[in-house]
C-alpha positions in Angstrom: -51.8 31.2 -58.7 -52.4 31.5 -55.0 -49.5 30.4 -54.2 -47.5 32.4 -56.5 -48.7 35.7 -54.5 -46.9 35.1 -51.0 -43.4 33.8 -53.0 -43.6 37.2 -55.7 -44.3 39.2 -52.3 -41.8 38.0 -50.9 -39.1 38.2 -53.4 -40.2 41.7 -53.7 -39.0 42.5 -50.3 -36.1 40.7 -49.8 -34.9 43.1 -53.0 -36.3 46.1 -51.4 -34.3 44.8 -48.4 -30.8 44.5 -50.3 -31.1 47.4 -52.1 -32.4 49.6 -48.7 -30.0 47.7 -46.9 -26.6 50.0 -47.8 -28.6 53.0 -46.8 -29.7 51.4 -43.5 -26.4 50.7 -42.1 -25.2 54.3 -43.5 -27.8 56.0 -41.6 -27.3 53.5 -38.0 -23.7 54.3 -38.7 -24.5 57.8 -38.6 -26.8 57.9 -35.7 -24.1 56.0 -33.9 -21.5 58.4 -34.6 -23.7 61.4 -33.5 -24.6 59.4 -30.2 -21.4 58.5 -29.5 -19.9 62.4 -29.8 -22.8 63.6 -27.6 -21.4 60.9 -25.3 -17.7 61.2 -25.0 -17.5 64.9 -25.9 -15.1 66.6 -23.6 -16.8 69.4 -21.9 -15.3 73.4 -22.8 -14.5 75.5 -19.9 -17.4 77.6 -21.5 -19.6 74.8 -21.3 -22.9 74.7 -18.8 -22.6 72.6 -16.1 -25.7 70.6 -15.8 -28.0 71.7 -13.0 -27.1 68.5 -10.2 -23.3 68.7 -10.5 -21.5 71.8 -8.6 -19.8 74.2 -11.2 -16.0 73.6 -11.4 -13.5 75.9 -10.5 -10.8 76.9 -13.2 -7.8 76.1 -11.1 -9.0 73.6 -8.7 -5.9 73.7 -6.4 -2.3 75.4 -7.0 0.7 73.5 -8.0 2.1 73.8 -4.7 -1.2 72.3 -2.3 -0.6 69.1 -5.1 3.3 68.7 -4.4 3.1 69.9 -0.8 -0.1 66.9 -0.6 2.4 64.5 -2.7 5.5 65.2 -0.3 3.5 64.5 3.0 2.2 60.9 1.5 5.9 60.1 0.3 6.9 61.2 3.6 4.6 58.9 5.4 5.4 55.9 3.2 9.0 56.7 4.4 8.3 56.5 7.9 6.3 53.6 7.6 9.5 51.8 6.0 11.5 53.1 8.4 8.9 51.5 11.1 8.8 48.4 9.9 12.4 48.1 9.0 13.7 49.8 12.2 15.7 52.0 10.0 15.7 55.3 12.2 17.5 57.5 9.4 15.1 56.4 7.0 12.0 57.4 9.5 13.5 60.7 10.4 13.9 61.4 6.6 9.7 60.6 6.4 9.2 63.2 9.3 10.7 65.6 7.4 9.5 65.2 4.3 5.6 65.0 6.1 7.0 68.7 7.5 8.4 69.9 4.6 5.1 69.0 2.5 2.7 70.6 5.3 5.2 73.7 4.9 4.7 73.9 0.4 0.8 72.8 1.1 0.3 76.0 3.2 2.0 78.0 1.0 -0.5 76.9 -1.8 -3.5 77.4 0.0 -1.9 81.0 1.0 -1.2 81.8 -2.8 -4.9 80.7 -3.9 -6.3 82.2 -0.7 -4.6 85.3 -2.6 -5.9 84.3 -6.3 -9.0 84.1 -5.4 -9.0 87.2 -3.5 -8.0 89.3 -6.5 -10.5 87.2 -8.4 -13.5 88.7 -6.4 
């Protein structure tokens, strides 16, 4: 009869475990879910920002700094070619380009300068 004991014991379990066992995964499935949207949730402009990262501005740089920046690298990579080609033309077009993306990215830092004057 000893014997009997451990064996009844533990077939008692392993059906508390089966029929707990739907439940279980439902709620690890749950916490998952919950853990994973506090994880990968996209942060609201009216969101705080937490206390060691620097608050971010709403318009981090003007359309023009970004295509005045992107014309000065393209006209670098174009006098590079033109270096290492010995295509004159093609350098002269890099200069330019270098100039005329200077020329947009001032006039983007002018127009925030302005934005964020009114801001104030």
């Amino acid at each position: 009869m000893d014997g009997a004991a451990p064996a009844f014991e533990t077939a008692i379990s392993e059906l508390v475990q089966e029929i707990d066992a739907p439940r279980l995964r439902r709620n690890r499935r749950r916490t998952i879910m919950r853990n994973s949207r506090a994880l990968f949730r996209i942060p609201s402009a009216t969101d705080e920002a937490p206390p060691h990262l620097p608050k971010p501005k709403e318009f981090p740089m003007h359309k023009d700094q970004a295509e005045g920046a992107a014309k000065d690298m393209g006209g670098k990579v174009k006098e590079a070619a033109g270096k290492l080609t010995g295509n004159d033309r093609l350098e002269a077009e890099g200069h330019m380009d270098q100039a005329k993306g200077k020329v947009q990215k001032g006039v983007g830092d002018l127009k925030e300068g302005a934005r964020d004057a009114l801001k104030k």
